[in-house]
N, C-alpha and C positions, 0 to 999 in steps of 0.2 A: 753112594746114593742108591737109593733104592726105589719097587715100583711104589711101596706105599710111601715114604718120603716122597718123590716128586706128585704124588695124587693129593698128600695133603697139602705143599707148596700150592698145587690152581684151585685147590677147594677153597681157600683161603682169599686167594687174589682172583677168584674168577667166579667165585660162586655158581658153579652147574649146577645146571638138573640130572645129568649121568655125564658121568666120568668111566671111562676104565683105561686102566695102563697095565701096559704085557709088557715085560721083559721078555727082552727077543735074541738073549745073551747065547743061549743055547745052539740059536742058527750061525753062531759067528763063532763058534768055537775055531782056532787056526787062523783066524786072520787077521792079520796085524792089529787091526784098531780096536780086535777086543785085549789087548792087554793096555790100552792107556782109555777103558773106562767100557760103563756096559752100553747094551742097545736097548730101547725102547720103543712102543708105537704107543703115542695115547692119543683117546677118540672122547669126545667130550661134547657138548650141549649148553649153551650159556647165552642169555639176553645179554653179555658185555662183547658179544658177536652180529649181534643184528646190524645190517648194514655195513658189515665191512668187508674188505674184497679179500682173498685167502690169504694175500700173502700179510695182510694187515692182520688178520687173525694170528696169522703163524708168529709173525714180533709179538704178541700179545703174550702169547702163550713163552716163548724164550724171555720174556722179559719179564714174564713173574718167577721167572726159574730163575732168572740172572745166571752168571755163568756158567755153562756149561762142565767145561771140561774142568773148571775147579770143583766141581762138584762128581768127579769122577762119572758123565756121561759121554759118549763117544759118538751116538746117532741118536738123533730123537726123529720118527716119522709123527704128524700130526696128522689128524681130522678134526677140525672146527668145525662146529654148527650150529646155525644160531636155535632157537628151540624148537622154531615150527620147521622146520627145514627137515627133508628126507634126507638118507644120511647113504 
């Protein structure tokens, strides 16, 4: 997996208005959980978030991705926000 594969996986199922996802592989060199897949933070903007509490956002977001670790990711940190929201 990678950052542009998982950016096009929520652009698809989540339709933002801005997206971005950092590979954050580089901070994790040496520790364990970077050899069974990479690190990620992605920060995104989406009317399919209005009204819902974070942690409802954050299934949203893992559940367009579906599996994780079959998809060789190891950490995903999220930021949801719905569109008018400060971020």
């Amino acid at each position: 997996m990678s950052a542009a594969a998982i950016e096009a996986r929520l652009r698809q199922a989540l339709a933002p208005s801005a997206i971005e996802v950092v590979d954050d592989g580089h901070l994790h060199v040496g520790h364990a959980g970077a050899r069974e897949g990479g690190h990620y933070t992605v920060k995104l903007r989406s009317e399919r978030f209005r009204g819902l509490s974070r942690l409802q956002r954050h299934r949203l977001v893992y559940d367009s991705l579906g599996p994780l670790a079959a998809l060789g990711v190891h950490a995903l940190a999220v930021r949801a926000y719905a569109a008018d929201e400060d971020s």
